[in-house]
PyMOL Python script that loads the backbone (N, CA, C, O; Angstrom):
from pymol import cmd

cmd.read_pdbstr("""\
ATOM      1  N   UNK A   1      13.507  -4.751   2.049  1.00  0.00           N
ATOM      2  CA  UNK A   1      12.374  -3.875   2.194  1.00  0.00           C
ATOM      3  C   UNK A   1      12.107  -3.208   0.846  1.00  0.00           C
ATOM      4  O   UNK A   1      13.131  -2.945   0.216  1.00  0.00           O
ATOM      5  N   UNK A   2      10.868  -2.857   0.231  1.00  0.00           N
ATOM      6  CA  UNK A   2      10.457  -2.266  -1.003  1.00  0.00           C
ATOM      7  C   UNK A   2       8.761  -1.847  -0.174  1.00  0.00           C
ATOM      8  O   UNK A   2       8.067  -2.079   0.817  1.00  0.00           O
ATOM      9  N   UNK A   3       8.806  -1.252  -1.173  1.00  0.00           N
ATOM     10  CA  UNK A   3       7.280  -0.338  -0.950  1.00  0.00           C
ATOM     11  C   UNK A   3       6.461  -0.039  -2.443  1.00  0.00           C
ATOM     12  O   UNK A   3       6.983   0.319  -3.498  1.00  0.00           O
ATOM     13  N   UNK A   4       5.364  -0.242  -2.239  1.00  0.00           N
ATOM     14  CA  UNK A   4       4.324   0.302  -3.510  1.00  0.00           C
ATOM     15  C   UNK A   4       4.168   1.678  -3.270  1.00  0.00           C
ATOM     16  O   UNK A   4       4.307   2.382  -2.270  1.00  0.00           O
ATOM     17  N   UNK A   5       3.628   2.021  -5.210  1.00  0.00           N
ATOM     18  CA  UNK A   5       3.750   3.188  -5.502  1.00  0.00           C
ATOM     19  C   UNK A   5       2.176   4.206  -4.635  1.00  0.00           C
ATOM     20  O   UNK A   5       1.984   5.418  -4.544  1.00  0.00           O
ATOM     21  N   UNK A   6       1.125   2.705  -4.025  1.00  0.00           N
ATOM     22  CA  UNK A   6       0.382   3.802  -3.333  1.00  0.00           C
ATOM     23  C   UNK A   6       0.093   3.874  -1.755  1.00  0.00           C
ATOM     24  O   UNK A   6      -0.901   4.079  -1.059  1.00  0.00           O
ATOM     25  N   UNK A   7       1.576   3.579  -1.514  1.00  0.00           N
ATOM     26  CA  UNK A   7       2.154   3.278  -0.111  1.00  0.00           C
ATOM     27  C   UNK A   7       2.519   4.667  -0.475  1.00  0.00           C
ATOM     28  O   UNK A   7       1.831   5.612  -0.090  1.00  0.00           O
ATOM     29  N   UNK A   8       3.264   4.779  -0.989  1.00  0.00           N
ATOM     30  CA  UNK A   8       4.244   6.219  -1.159  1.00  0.00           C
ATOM     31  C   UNK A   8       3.411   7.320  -1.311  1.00  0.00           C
ATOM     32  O   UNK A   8       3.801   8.414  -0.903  1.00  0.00           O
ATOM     33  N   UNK A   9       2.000   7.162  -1.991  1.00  0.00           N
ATOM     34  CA  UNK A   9       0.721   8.730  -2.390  1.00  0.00           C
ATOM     35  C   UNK A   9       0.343   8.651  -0.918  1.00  0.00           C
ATOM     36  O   UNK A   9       0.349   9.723  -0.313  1.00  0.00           O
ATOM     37  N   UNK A  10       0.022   7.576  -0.262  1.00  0.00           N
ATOM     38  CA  UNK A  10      -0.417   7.991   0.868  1.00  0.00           C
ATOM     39  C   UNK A  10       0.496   8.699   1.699  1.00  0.00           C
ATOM     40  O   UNK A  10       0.401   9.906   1.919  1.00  0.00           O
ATOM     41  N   UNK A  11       1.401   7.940   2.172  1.00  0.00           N
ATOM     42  CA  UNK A  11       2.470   8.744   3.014  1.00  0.00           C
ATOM     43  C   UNK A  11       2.533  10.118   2.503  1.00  0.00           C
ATOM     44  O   UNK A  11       1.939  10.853   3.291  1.00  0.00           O
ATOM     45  N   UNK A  12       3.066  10.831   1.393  1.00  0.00           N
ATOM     46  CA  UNK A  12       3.428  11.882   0.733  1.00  0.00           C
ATOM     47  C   UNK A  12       2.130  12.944   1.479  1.00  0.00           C
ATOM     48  O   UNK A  12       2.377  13.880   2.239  1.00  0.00           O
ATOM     49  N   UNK A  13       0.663  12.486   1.009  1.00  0.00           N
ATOM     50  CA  UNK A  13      -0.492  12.786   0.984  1.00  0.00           C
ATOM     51  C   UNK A  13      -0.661  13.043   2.699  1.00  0.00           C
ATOM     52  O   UNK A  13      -1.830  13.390   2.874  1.00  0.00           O
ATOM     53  N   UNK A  14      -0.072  13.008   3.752  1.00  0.00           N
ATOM     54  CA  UNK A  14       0.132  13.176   5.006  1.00  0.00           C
ATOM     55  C   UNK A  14       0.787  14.335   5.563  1.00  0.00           C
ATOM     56  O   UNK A  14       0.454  14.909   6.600  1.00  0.00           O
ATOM     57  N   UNK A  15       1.790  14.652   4.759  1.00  0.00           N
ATOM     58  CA  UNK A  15       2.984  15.622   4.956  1.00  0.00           C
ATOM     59  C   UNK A  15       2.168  16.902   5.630  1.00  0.00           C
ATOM     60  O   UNK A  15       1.084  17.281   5.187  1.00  0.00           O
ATOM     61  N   UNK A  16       2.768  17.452   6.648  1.00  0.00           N
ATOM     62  CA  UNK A  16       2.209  18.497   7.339  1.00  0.00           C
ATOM     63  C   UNK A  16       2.289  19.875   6.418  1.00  0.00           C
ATOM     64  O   UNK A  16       1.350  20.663   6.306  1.00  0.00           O
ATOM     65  N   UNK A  17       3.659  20.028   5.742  1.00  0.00           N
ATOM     66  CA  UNK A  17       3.950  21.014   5.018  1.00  0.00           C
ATOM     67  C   UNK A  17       5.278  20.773   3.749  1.00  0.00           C
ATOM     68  O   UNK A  17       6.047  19.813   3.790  1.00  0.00           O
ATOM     69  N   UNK A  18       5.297  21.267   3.261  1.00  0.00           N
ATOM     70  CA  UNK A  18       6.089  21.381   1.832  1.00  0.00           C
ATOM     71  C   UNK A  18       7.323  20.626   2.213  1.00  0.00           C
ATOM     72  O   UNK A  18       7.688  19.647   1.563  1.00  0.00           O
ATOM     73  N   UNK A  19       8.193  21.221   3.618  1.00  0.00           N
ATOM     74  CA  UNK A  19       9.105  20.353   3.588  1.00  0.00           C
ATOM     75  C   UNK A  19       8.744  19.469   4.051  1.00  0.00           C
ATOM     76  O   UNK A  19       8.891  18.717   3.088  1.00  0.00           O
ATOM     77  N   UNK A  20       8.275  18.744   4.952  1.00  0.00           N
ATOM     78  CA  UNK A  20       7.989  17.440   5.531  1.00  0.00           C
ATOM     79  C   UNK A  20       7.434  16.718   3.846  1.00  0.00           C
ATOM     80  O   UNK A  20       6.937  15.592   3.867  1.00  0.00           O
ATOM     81  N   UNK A  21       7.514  17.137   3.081  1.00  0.00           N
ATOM     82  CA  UNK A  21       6.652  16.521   1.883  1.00  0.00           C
ATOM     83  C   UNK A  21       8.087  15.995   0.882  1.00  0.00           C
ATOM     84  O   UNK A  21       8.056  14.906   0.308  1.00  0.00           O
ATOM     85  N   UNK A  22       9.075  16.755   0.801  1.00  0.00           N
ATOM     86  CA  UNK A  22       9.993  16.603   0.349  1.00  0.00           C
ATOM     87  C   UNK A  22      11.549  15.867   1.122  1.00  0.00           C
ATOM     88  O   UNK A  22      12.677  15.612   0.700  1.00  0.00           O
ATOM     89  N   UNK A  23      10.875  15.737   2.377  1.00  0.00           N
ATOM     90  CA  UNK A  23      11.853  14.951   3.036  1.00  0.00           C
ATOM     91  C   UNK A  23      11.198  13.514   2.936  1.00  0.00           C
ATOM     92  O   UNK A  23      11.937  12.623   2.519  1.00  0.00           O
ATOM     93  N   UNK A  24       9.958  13.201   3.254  1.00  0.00           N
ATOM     94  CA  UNK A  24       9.435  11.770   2.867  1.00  0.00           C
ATOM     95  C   UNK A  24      10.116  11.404   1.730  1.00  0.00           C
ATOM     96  O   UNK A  24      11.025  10.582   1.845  1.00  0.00           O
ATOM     97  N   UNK A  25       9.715  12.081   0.141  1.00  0.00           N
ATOM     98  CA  UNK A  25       9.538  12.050  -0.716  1.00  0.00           C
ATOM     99  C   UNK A  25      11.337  11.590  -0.637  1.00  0.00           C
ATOM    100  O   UNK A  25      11.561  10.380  -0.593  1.00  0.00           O
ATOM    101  N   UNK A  26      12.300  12.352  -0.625  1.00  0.00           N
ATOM    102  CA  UNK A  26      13.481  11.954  -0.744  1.00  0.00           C
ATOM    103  C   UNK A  26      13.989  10.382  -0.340  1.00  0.00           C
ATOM    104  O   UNK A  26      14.428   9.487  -1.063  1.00  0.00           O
ATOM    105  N   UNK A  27      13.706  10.435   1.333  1.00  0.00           N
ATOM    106  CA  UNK A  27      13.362   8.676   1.939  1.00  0.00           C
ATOM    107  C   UNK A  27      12.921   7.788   1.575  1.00  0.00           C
ATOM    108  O   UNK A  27      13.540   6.737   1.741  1.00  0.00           O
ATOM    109  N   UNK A  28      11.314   7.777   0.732  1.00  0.00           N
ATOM    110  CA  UNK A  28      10.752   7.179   0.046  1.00  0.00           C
ATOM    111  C   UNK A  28      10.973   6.802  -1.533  1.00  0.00           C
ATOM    112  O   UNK A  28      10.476   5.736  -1.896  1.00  0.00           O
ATOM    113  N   UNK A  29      11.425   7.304  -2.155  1.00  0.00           N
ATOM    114  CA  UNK A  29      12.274   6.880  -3.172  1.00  0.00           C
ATOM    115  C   UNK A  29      13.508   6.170  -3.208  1.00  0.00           C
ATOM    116  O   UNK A  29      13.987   6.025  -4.333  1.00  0.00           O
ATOM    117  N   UNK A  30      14.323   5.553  -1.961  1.00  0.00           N
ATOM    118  CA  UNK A  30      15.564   5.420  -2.060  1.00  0.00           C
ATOM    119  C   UNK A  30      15.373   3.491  -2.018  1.00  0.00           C
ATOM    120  O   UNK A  30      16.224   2.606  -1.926  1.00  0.00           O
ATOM    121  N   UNK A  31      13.746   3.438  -2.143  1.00  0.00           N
ATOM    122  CA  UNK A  31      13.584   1.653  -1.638  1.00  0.00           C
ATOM    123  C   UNK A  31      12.948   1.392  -2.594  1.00  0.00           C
ATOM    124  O   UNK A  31      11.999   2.096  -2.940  1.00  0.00           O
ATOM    125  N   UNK A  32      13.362   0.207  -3.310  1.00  0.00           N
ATOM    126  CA  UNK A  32      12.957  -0.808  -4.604  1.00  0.00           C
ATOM    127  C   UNK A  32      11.218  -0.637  -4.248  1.00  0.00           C
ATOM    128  O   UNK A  32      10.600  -0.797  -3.196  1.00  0.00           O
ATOM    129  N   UNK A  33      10.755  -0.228  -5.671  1.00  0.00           N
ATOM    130  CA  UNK A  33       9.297  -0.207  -5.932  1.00  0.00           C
ATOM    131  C   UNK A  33       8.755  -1.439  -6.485  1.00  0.00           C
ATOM    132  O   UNK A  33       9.126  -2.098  -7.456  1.00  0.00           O
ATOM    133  N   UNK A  34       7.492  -1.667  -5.402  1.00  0.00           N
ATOM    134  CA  UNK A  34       7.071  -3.093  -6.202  1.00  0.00           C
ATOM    135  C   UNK A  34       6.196  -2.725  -7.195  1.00  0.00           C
ATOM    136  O   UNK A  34       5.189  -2.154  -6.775  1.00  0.00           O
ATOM    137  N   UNK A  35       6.301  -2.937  -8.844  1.00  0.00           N
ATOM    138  CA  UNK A  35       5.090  -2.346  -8.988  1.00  0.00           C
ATOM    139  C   UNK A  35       4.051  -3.739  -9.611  1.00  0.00           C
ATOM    140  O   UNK A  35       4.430  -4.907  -9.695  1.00  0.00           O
ATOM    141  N   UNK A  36       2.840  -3.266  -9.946  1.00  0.00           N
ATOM    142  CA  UNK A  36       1.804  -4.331  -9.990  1.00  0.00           C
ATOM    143  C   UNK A  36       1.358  -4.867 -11.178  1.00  0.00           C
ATOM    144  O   UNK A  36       0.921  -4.090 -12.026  1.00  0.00           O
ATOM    145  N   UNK A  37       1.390  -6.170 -11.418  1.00  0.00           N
ATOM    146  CA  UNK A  37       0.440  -6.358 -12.921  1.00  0.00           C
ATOM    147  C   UNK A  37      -1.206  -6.633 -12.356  1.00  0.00           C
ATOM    148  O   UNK A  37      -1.940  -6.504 -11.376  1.00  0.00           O
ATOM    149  N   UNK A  38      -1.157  -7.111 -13.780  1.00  0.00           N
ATOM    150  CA  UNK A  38      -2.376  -7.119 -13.880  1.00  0.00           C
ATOM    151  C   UNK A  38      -3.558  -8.063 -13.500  1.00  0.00           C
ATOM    152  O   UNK A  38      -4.782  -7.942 -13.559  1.00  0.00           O
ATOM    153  N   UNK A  39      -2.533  -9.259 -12.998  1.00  0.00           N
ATOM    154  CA  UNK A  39      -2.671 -10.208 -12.193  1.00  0.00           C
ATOM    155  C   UNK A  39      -2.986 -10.095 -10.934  1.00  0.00           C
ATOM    156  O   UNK A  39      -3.752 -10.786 -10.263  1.00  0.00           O
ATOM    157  N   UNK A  40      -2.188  -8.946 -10.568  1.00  0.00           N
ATOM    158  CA  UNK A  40      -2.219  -8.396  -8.823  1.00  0.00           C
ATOM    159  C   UNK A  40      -3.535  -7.941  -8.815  1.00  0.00           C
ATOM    160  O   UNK A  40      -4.352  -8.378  -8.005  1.00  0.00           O
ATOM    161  N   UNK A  41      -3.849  -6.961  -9.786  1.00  0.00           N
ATOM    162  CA  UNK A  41      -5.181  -6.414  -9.735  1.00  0.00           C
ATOM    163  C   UNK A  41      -6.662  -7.468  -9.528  1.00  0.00           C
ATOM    164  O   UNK A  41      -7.746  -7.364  -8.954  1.00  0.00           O
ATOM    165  N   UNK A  42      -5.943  -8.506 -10.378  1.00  0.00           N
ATOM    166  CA  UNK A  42      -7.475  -9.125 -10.411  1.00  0.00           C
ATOM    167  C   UNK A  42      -7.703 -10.111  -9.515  1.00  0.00           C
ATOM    168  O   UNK A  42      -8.671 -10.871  -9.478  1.00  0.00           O
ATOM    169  N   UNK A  43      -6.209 -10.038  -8.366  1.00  0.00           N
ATOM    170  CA  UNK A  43      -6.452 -10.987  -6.851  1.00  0.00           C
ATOM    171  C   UNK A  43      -6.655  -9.872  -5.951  1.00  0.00           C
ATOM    172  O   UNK A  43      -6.974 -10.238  -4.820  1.00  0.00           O
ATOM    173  N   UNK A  44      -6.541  -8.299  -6.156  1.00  0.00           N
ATOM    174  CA  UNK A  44      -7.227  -7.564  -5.409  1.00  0.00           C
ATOM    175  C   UNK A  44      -8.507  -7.196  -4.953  1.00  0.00           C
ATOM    176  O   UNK A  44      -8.835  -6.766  -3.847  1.00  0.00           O
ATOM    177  N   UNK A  45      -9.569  -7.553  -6.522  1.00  0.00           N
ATOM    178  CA  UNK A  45     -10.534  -7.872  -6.530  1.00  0.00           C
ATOM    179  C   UNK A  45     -11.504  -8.906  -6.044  1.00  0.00           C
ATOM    180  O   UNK A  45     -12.642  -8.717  -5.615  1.00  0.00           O
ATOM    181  N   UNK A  46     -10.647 -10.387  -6.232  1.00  0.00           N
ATOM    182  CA  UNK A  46     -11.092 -11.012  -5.905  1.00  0.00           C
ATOM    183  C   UNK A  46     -11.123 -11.016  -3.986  1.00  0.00           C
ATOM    184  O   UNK A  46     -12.079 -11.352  -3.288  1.00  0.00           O
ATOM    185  N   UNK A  47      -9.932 -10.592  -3.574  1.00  0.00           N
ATOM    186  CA  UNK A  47      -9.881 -10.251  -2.400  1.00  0.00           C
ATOM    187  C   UNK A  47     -10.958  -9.627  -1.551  1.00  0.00           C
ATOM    188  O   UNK A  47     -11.502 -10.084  -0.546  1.00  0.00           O
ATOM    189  N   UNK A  48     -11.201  -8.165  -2.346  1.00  0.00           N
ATOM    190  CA  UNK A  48     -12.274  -7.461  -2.078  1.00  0.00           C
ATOM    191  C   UNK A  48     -13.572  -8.047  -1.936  1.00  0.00           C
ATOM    192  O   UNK A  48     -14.366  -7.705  -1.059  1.00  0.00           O
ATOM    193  N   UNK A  49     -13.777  -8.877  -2.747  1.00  0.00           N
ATOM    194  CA  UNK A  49     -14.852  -9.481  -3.032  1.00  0.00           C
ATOM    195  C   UNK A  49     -15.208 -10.708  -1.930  1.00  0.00           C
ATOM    196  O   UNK A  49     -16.405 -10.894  -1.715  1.00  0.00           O
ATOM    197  N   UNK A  50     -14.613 -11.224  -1.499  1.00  0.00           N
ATOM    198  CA  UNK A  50     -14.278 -11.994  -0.334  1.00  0.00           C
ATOM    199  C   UNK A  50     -14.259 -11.817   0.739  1.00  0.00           C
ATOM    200  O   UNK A  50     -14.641 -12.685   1.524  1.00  0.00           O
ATOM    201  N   UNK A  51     -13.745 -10.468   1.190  1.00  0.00           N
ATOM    202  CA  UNK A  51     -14.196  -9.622   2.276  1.00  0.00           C
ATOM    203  C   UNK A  51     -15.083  -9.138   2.493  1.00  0.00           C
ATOM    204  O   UNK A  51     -15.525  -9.202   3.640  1.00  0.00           O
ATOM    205  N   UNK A  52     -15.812  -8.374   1.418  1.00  0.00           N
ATOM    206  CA  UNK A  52     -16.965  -7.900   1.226  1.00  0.00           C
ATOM    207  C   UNK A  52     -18.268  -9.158   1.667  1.00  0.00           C
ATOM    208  O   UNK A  52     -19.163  -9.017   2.501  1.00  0.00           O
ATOM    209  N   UNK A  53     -17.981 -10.388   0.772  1.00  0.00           N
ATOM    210  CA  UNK A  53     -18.546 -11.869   1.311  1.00  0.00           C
ATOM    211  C   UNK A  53     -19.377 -12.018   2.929  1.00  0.00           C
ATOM    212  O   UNK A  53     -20.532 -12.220   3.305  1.00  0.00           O
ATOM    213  N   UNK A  54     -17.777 -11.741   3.700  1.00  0.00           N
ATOM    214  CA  UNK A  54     -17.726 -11.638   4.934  1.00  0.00           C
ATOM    215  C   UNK A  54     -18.154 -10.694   5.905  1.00  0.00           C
ATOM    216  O   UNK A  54     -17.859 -10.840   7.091  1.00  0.00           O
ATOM    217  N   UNK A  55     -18.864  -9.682   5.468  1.00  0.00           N
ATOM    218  CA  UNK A  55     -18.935  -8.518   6.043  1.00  0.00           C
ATOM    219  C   UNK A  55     -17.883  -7.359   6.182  1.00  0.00           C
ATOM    220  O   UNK A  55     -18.104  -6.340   6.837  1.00  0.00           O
ATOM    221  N   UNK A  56     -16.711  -7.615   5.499  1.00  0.00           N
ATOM    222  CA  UNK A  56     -15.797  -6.485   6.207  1.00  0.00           C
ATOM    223  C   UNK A  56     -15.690  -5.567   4.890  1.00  0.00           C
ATOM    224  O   UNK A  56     -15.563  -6.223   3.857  1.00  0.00           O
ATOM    225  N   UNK A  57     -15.710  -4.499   4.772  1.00  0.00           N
ATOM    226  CA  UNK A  57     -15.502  -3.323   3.689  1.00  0.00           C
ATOM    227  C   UNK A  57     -13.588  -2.826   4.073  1.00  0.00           C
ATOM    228  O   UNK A  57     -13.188  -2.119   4.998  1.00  0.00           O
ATOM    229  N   UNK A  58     -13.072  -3.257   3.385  1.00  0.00           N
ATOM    230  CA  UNK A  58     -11.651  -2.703   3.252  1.00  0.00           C
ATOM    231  C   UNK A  58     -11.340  -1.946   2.324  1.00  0.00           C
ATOM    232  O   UNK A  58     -12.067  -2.251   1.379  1.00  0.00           O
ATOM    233  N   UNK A  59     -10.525  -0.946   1.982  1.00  0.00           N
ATOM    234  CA  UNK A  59     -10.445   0.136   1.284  1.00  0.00           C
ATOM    235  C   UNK A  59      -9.475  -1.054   0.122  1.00  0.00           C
ATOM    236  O   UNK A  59      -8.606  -1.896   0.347  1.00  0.00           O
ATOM    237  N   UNK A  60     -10.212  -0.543  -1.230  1.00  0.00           N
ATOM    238  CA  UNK A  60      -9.020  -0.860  -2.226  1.00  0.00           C
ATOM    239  C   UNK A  60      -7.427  -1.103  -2.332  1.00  0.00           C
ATOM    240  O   UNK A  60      -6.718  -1.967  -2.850  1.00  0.00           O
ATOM    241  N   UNK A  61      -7.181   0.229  -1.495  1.00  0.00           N
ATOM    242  CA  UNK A  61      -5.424   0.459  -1.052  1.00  0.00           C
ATOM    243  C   UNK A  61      -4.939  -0.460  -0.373  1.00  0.00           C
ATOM    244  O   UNK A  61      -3.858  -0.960  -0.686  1.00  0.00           O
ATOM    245  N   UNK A  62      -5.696  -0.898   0.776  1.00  0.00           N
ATOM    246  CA  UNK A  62      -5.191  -1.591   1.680  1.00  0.00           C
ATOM    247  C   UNK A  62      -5.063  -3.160   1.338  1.00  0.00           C
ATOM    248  O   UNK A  62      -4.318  -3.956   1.909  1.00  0.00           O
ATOM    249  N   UNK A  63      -6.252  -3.520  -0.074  1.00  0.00           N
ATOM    250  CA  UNK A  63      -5.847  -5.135  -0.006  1.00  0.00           C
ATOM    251  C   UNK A  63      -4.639  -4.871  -1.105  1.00  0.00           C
ATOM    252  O   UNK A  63      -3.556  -5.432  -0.933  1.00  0.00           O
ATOM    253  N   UNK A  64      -4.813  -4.173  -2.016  1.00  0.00           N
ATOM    254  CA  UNK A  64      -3.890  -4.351  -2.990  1.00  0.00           C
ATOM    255  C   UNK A  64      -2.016  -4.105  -1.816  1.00  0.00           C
ATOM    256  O   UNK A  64      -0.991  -4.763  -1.994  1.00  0.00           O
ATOM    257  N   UNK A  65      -2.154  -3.366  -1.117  1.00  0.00           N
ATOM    258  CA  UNK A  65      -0.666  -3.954  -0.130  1.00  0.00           C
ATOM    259  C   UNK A  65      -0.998  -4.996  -0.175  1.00  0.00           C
ATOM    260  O   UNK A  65      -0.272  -5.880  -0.628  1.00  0.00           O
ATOM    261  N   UNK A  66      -2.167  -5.205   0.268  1.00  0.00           N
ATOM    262  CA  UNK A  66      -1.660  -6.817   1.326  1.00  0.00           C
ATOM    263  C   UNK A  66      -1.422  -8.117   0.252  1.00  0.00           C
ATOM    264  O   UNK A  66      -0.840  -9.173   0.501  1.00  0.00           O
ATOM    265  N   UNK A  67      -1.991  -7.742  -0.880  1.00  0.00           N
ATOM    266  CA  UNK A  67      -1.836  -8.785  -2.111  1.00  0.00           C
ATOM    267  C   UNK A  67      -0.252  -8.640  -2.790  1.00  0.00           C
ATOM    268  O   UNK A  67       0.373  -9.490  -3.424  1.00  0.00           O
ATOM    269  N   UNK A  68       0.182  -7.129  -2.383  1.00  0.00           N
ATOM    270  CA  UNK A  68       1.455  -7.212  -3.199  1.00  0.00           C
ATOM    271  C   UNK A  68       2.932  -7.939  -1.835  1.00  0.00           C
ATOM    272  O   UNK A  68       3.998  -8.533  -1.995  1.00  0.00           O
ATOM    273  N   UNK A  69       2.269  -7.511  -0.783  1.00  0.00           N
ATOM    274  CA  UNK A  69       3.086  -8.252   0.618  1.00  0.00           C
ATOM    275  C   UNK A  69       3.655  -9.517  -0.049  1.00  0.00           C
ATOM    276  O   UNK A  69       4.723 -10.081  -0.288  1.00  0.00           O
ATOM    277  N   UNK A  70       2.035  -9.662  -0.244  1.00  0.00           N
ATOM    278  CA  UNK A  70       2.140 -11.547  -0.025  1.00  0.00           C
ATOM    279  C   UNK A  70       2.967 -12.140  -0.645  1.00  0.00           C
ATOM    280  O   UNK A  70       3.728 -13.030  -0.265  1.00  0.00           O
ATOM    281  N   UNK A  71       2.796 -11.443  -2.107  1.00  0.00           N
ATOM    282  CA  UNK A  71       3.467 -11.933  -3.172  1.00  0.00           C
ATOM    283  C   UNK A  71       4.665 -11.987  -3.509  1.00  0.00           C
ATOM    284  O   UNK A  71       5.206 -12.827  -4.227  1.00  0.00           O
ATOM    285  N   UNK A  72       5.319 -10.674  -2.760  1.00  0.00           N
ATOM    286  CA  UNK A  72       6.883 -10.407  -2.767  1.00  0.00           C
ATOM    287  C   UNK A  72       7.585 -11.331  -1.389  1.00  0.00           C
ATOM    288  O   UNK A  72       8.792 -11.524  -1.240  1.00  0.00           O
ATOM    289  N   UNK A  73       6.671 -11.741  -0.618  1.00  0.00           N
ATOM    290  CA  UNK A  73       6.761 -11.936   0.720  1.00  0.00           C
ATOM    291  C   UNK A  73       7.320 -10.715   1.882  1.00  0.00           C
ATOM    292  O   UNK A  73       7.863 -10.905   2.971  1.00  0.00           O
ATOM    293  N   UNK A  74       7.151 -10.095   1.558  1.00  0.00           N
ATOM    294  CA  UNK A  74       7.133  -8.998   2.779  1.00  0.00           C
ATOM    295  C   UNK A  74       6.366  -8.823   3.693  1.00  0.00           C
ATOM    296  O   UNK A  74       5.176  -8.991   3.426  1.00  0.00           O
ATOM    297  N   UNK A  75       6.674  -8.492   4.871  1.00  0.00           N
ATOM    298  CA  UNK A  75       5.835  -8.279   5.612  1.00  0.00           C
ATOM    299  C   UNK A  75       4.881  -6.525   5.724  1.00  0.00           C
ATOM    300  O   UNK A  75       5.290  -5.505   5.171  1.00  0.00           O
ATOM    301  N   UNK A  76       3.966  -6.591   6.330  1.00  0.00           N
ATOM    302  CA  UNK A  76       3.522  -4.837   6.238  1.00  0.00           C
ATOM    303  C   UNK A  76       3.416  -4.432   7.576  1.00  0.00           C
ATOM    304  O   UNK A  76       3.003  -4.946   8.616  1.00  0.00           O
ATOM    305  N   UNK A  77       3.897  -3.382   7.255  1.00  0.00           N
ATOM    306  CA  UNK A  77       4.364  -2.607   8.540  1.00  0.00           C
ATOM    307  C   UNK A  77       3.296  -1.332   8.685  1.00  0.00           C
ATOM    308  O   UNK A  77       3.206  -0.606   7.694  1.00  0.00           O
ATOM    309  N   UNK A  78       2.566  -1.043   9.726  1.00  0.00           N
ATOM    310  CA  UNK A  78       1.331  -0.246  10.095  1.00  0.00           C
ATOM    311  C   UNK A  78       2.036   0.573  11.423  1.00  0.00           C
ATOM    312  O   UNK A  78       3.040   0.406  12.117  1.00  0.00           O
ATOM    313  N   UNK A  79       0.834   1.624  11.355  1.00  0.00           N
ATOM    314  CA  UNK A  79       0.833   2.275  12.474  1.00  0.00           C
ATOM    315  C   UNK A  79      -0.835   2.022  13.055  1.00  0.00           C
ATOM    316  O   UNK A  79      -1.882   1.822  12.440  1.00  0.00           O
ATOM    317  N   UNK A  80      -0.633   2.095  14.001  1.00  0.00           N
ATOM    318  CA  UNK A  80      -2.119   1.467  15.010  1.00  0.00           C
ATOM    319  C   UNK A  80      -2.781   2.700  15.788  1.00  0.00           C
ATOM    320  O   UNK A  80      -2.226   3.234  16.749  1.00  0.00           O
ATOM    321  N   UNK A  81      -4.470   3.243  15.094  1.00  0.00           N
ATOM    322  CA  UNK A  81      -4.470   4.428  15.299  1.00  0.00           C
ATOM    323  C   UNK A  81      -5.533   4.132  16.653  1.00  0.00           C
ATOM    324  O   UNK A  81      -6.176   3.090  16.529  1.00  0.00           O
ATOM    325  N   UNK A  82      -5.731   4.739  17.629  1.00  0.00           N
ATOM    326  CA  UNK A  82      -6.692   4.486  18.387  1.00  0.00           C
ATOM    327  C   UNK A  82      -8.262   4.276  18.070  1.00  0.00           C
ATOM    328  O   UNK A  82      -9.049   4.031  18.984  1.00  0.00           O
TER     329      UNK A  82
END
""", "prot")
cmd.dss("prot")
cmd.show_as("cartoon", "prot")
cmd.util.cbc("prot")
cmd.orient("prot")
């Protein structure tokens, strides 16, 4: 298991209060960071761009996970909001 660095702003960016912010923050640091070149970036784009193609608008954040998933082969793990 590893996580990106804007896996981690989001989560952090959730925290109800100071400590809940510093208990993530502790958890979340303890797992190998994937981080991204510049390569990743420009299959994020193209990603975007592809979706966009298709009708679907996906947030930046979300393809660049799914481009760094792929690549490390990990799977992504969500929460499913109503």
């Amino acid at each position: 298991m590893a996580i990106a660095g804007v896996i981690i702003a989001e989560l952090l960016q959730g925290a109800q209060n100071e400590a809940e912010l510093e208990e993530l923050r502790e958890a979340l640091i303890t797992l190998p960071l994937i981080k991204e070149e510049l390569e990743d970036w420009e299959e994020v784009g193209r990603l975007s761009f592809q979706m966009r193609k298709e009708g679907l608008l996906i947030p930046l954040t979300d393809c660049l996970i799914g481009v760094l998933a792929r690549k490390e082969g990990y799977p992504v793990f969500t929460k499913r909001t109503p």
